[in-house]
N, C-alpha and C positions, 0 to 999 in steps of 0.2 A: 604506487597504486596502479593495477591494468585496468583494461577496458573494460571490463564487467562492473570490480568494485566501485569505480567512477559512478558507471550509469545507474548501480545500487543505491547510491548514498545519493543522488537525485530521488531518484525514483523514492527511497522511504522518506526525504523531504519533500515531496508532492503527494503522498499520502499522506503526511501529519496537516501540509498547505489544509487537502483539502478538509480534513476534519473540521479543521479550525473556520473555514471559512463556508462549508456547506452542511457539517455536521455528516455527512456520507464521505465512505470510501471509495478513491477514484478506480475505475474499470481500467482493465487491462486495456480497454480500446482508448479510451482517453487519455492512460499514459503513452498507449503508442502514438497516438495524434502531437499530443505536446512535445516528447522528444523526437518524432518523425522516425521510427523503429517500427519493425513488422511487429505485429499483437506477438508473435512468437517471440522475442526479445524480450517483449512488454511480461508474459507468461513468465519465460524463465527468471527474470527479476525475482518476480513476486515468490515464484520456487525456494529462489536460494534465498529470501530474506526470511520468510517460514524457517525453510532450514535451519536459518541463523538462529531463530527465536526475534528475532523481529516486526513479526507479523502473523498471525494466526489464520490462515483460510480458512473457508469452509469446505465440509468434506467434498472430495470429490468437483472442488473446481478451485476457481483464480479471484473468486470474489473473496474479499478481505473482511474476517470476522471483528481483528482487533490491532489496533497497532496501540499498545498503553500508552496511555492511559483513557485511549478514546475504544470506545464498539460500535458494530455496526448492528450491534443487536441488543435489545433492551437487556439490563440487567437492575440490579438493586442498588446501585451507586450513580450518583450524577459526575458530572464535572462542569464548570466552570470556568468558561473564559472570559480572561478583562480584567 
């Protein structure tokens, strides 16, 4: 595994962290705070895990729409933690 898929596979378990624990998607500035990465590192993350299908931004930026089974935006489904 290189040094991008590493800091990946953080980075979408600190996004699901924070679903779970704040019900919002964590900011690109936040993930770069917590792994001490420029926002630009933090960015291209979030790029390639969209890419992946992983995560769903919203258009035209880095904030995080959806990582399933959580959204960052109402829909007609709950979920359910505990």
């Amino acid at each position: 595994m290189d040094v991008r898929e590493t800091l990946d596979k953080g980075v979408r378990y600190q996004i699901y962290k924070s679903f779970e624990e704040t019900t919002k998607p964590p900011t690109t500035e936040e993930i770069s705070e917590y792994f001490d990465i420029p926002i630009s590192q933090a960015e291209e993350s979030f790029q390639r895990l969209a890419n992946a299908h992983q995560i769903a931004l919203s258009p035209g930026s880095y904030s995080i729409w959806m990582a399933h089974p959580f959204s960052s935006i109402p829909t007609n489904y709950t979920t359910t933690i505990g």
